[in-house]
N, CA, C and O atoms as a Tripos MOL2 file, in Angstrom:
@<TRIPOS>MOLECULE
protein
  184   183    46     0     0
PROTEIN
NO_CHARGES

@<TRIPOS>ATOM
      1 N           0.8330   -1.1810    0.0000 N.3       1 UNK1
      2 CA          0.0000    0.0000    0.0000 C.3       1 UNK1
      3 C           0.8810    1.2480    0.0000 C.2       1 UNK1
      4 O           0.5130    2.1510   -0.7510 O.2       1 UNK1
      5 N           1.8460    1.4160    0.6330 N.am      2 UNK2
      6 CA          2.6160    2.4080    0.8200 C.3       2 UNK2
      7 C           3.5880    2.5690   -0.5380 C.2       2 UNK2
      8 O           4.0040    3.6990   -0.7960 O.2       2 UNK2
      9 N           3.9320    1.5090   -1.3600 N.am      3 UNK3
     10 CA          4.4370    1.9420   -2.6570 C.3       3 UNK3
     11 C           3.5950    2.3680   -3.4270 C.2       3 UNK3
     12 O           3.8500    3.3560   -4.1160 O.2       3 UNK3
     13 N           2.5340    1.8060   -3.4900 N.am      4 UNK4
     14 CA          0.8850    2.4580   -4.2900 C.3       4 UNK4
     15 C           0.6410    4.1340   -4.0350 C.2       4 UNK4
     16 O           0.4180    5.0270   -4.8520 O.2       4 UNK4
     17 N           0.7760    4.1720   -2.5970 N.am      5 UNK5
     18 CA          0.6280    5.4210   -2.1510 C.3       5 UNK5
     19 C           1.8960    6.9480   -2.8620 C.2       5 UNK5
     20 O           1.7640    8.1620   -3.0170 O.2       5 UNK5
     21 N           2.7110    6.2150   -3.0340 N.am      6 UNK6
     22 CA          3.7840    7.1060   -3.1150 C.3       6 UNK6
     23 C           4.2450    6.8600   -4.4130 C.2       6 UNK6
     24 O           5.3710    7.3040   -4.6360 O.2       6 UNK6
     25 N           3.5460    6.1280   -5.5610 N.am      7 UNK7
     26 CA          3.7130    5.8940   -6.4710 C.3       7 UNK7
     27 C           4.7970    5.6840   -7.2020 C.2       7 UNK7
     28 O           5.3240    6.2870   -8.1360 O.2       7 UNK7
     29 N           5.0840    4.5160   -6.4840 N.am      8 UNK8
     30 CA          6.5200    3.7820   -6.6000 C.3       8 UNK8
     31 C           6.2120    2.5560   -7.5630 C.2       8 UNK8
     32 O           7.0730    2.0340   -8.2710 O.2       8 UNK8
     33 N           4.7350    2.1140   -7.4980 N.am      9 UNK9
     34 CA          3.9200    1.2390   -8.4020 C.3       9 UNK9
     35 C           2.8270    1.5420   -9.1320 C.2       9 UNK9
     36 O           1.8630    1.9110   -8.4610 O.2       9 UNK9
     37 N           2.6610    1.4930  -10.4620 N.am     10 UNK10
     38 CA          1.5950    1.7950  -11.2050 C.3      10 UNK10
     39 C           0.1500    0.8700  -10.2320 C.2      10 UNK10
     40 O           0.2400   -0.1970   -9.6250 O.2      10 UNK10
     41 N          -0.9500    1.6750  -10.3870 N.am     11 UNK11
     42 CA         -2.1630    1.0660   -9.5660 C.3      11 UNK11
     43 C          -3.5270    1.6170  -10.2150 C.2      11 UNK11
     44 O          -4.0370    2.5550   -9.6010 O.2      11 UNK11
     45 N          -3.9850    1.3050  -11.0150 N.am     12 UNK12
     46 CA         -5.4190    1.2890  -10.8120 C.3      12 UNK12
     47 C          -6.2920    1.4610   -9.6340 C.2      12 UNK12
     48 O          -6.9200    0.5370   -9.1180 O.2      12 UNK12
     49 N          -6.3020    2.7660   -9.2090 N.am     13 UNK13
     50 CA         -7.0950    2.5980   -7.4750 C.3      13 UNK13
     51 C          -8.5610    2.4270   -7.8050 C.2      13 UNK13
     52 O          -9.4020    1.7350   -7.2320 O.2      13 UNK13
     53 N          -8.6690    3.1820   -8.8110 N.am     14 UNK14
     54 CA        -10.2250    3.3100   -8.9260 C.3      14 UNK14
     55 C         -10.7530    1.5500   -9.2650 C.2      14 UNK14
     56 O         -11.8800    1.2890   -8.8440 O.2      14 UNK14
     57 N         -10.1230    0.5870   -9.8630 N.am     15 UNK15
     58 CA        -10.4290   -0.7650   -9.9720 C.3      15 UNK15
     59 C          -9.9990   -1.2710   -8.7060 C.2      15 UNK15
     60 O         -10.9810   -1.2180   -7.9660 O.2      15 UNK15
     61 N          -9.3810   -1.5630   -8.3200 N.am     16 UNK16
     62 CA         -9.1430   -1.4620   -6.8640 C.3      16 UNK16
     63 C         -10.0290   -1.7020   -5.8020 C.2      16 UNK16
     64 O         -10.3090   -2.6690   -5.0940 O.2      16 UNK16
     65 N         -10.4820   -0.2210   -5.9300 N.am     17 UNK17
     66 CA        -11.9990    0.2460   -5.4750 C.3      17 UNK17
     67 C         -13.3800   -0.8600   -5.4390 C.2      17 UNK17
     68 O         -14.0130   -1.5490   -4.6390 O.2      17 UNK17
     69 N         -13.3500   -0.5410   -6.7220 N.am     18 UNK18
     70 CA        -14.5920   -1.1890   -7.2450 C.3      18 UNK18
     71 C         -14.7270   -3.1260   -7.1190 C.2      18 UNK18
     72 O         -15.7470   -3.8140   -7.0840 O.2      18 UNK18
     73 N         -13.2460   -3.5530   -7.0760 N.am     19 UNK19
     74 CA        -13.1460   -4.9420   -6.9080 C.3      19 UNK19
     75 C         -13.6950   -5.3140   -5.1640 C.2      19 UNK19
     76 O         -14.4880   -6.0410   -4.5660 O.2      19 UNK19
     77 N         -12.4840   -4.0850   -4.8600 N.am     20 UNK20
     78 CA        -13.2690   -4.4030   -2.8290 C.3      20 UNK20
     79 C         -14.5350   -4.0560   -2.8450 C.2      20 UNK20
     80 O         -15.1650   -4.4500   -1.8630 O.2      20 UNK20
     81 N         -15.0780   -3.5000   -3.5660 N.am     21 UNK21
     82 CA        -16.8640   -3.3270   -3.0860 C.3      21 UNK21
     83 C         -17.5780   -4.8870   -3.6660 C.2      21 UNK21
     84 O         -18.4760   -5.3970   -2.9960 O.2      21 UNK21
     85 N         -17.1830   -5.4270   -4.6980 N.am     22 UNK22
     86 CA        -17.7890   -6.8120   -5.1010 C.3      22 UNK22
     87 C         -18.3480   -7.5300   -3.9680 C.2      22 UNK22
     88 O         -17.5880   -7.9020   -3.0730 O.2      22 UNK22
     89 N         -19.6920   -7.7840   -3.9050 N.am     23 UNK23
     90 CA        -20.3620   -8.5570   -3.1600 C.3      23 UNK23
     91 C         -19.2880   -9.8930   -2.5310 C.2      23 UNK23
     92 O         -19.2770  -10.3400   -1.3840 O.2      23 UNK23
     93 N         -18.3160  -10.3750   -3.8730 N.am     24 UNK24
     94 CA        -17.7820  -11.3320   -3.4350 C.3      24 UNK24
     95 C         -16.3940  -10.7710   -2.0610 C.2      24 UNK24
     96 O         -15.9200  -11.6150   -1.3010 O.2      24 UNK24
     97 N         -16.1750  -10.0140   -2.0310 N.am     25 UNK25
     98 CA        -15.2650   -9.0920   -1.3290 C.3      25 UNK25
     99 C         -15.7500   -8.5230   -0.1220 C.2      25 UNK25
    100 O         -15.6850   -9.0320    0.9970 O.2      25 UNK25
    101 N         -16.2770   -7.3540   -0.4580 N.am     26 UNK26
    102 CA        -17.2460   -6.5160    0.1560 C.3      26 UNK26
    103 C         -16.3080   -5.9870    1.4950 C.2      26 UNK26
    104 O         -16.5540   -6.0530    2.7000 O.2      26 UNK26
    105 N         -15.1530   -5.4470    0.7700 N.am     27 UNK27
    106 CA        -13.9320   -5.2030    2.0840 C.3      27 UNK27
    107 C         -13.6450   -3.5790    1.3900 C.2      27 UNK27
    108 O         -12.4930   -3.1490    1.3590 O.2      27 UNK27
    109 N         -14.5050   -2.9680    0.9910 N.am     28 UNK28
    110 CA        -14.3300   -1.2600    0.4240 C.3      28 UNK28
    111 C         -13.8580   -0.5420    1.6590 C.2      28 UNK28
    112 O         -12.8630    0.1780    1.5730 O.2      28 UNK28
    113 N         -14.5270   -0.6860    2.8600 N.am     29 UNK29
    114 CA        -14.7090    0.0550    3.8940 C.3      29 UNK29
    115 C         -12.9000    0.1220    4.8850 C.2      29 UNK29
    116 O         -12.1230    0.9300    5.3920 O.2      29 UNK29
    117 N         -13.0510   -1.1280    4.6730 N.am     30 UNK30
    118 CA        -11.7500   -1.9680    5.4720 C.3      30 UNK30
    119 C         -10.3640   -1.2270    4.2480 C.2      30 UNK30
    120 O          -9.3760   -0.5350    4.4940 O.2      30 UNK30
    121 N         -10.7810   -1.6490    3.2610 N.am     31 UNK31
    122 CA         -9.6430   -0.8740    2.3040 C.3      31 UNK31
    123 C          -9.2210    0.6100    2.5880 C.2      31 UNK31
    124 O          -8.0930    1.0650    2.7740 O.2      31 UNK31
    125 N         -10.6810    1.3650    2.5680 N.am     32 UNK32
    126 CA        -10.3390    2.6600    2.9990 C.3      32 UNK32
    127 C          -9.4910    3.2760    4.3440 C.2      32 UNK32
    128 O          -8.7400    4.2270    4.5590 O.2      32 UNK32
    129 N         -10.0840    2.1320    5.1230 N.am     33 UNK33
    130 CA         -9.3980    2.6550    6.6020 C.3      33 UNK33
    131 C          -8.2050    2.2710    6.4530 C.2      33 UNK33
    132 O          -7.5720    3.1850    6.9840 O.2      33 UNK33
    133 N          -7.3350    1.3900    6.0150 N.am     34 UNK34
    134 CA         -6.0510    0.9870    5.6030 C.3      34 UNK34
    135 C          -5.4270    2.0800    4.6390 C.2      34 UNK34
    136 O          -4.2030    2.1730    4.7310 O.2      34 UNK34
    137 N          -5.8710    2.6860    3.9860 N.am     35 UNK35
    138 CA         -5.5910    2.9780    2.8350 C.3      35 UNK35
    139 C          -4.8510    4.9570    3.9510 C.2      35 UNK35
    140 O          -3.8300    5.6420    4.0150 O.2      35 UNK35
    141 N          -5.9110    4.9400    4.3830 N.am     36 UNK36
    142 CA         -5.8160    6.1310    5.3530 C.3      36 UNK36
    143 C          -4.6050    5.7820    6.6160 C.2      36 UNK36
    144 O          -3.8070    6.5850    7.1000 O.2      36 UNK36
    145 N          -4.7100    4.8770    6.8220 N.am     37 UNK37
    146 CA         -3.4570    4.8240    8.2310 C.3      37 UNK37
    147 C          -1.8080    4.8720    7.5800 C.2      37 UNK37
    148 O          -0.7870    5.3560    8.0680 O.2      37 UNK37
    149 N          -2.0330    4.1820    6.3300 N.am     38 UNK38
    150 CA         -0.6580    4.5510    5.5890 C.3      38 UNK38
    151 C          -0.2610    5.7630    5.3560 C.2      38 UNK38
    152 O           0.7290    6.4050    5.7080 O.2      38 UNK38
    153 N          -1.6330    6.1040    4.3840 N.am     39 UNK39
    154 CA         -1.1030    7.6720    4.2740 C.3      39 UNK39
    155 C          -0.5650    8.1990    5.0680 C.2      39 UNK39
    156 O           0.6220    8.4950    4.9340 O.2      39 UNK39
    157 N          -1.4500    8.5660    6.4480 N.am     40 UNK40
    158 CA         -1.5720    8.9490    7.4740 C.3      40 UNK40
    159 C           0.5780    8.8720    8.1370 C.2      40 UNK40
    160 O           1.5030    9.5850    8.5250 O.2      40 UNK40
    161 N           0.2300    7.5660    7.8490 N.am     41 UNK41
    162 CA          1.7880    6.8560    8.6490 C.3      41 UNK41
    163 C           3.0260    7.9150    8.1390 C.2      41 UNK41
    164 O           3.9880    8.4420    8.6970 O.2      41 UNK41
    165 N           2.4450    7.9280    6.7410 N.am     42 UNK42
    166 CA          3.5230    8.1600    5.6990 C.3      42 UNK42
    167 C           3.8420    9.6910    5.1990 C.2      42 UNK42
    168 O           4.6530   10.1010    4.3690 O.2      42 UNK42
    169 N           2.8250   10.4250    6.0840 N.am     43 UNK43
    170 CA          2.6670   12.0610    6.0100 C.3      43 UNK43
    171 C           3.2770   12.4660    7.1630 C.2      43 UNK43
    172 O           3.6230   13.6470    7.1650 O.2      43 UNK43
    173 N           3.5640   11.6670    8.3870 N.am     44 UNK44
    174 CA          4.2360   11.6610    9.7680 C.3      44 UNK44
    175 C           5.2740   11.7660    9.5060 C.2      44 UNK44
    176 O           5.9300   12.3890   10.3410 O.2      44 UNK44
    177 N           6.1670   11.1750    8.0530 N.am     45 UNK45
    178 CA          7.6400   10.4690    8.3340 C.3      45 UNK45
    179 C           8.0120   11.4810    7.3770 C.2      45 UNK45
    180 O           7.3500   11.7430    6.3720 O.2      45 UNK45
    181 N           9.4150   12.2150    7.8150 N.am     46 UNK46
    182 CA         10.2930   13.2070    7.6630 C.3      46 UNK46
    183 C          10.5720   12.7040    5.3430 C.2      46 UNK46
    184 O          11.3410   13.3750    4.6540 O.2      46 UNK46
@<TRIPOS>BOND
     1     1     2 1
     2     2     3 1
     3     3     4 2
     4     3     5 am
     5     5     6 1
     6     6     7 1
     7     7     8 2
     8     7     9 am
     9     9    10 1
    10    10    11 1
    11    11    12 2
    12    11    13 am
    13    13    14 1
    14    14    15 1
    15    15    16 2
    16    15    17 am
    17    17    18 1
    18    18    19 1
    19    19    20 2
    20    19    21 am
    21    21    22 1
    22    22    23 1
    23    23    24 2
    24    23    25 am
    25    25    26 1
    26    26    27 1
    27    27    28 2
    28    27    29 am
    29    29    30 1
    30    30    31 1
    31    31    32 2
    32    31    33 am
    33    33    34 1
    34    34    35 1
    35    35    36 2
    36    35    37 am
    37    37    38 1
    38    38    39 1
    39    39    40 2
    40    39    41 am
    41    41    42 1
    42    42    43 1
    43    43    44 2
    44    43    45 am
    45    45    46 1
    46    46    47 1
    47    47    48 2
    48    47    49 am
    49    49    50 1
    50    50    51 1
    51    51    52 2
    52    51    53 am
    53    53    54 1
    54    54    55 1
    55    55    56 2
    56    55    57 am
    57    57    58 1
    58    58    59 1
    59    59    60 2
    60    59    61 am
    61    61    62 1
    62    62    63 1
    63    63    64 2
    64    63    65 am
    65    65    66 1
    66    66    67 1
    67    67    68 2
    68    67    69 am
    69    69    70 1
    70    70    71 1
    71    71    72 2
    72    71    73 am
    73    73    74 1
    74    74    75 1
    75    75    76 2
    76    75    77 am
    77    77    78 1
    78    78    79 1
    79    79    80 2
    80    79    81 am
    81    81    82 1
    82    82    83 1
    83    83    84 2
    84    83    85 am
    85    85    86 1
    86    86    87 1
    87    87    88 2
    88    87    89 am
    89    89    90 1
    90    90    91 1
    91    91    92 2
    92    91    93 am
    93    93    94 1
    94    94    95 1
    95    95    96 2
    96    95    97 am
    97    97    98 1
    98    98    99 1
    99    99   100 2
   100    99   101 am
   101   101   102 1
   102   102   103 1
   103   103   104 2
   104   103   105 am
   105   105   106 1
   106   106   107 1
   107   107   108 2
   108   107   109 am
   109   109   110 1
   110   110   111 1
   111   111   112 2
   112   111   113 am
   113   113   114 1
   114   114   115 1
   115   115   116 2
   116   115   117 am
   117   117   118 1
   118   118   119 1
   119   119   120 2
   120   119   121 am
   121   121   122 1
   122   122   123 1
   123   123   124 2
   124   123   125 am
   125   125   126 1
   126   126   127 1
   127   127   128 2
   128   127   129 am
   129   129   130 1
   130   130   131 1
   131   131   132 2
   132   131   133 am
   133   133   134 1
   134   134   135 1
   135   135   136 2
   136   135   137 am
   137   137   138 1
   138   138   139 1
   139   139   140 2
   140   139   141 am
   141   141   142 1
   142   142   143 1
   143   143   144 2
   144   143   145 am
   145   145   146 1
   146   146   147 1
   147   147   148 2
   148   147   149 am
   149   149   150 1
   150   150   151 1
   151   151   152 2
   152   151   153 am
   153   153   154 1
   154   154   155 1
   155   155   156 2
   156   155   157 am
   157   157   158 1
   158   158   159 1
   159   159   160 2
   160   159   161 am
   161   161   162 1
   162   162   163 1
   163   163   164 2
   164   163   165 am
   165   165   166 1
   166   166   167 1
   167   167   168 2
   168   167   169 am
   169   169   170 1
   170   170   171 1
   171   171   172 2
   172   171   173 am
   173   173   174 1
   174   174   175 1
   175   175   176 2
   176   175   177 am
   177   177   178 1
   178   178   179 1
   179   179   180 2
   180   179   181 am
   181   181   182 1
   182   182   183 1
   183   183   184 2
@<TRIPOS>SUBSTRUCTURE
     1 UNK1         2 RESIDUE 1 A UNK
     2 UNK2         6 RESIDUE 1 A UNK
     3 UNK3        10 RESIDUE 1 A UNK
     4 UNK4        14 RESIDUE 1 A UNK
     5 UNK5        18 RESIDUE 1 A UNK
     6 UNK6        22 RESIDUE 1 A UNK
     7 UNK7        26 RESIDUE 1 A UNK
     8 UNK8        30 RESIDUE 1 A UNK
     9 UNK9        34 RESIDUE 1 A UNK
    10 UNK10       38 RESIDUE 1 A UNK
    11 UNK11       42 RESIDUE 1 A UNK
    12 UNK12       46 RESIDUE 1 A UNK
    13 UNK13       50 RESIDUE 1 A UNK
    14 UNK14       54 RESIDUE 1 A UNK
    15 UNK15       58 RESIDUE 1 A UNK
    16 UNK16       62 RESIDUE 1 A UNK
    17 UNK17       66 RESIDUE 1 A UNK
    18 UNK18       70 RESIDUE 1 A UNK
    19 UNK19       74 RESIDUE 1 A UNK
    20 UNK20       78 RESIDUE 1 A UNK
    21 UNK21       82 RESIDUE 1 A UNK
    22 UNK22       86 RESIDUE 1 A UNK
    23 UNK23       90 RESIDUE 1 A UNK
    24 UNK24       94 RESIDUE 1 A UNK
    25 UNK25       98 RESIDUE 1 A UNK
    26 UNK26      102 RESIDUE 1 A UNK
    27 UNK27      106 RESIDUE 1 A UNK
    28 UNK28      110 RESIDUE 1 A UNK
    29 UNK29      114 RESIDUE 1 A UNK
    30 UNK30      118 RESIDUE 1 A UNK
    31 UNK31      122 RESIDUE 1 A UNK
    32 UNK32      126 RESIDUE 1 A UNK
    33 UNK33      130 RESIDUE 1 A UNK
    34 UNK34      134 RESIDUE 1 A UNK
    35 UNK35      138 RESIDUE 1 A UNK
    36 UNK36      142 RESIDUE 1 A UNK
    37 UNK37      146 RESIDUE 1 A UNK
    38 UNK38      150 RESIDUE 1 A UNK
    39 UNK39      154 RESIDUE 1 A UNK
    40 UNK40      158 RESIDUE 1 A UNK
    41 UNK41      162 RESIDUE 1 A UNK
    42 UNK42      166 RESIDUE 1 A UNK
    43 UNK43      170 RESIDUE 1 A UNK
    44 UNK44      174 RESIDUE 1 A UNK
    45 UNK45      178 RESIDUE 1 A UNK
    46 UNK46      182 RESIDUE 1 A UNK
């Protein structure tokens, strides 16, 4: 997540997205809050 974030890796977020919302998944919510503590982590660090 943190190379995604800092775009160290090409990523499709918006598919991404849409795959964690799949009924078969259904982990959008859980993605987001992850998705935020990295950032988060990664806006802390010098």
């Amino acid at each position: 997540m943190a190379c995604i974030l800092r775009r160290q890796i090409p990523c499709d977020w918006n598919e991404v997205v849409r795959i964690a919302a799949l009924p078969a998944y259904r982990c959008a919510a859980e993605l987001e809050a992850v998705r935020q503590e990295v950032q988060a982590e990664l806006a802390s660090r010098p």
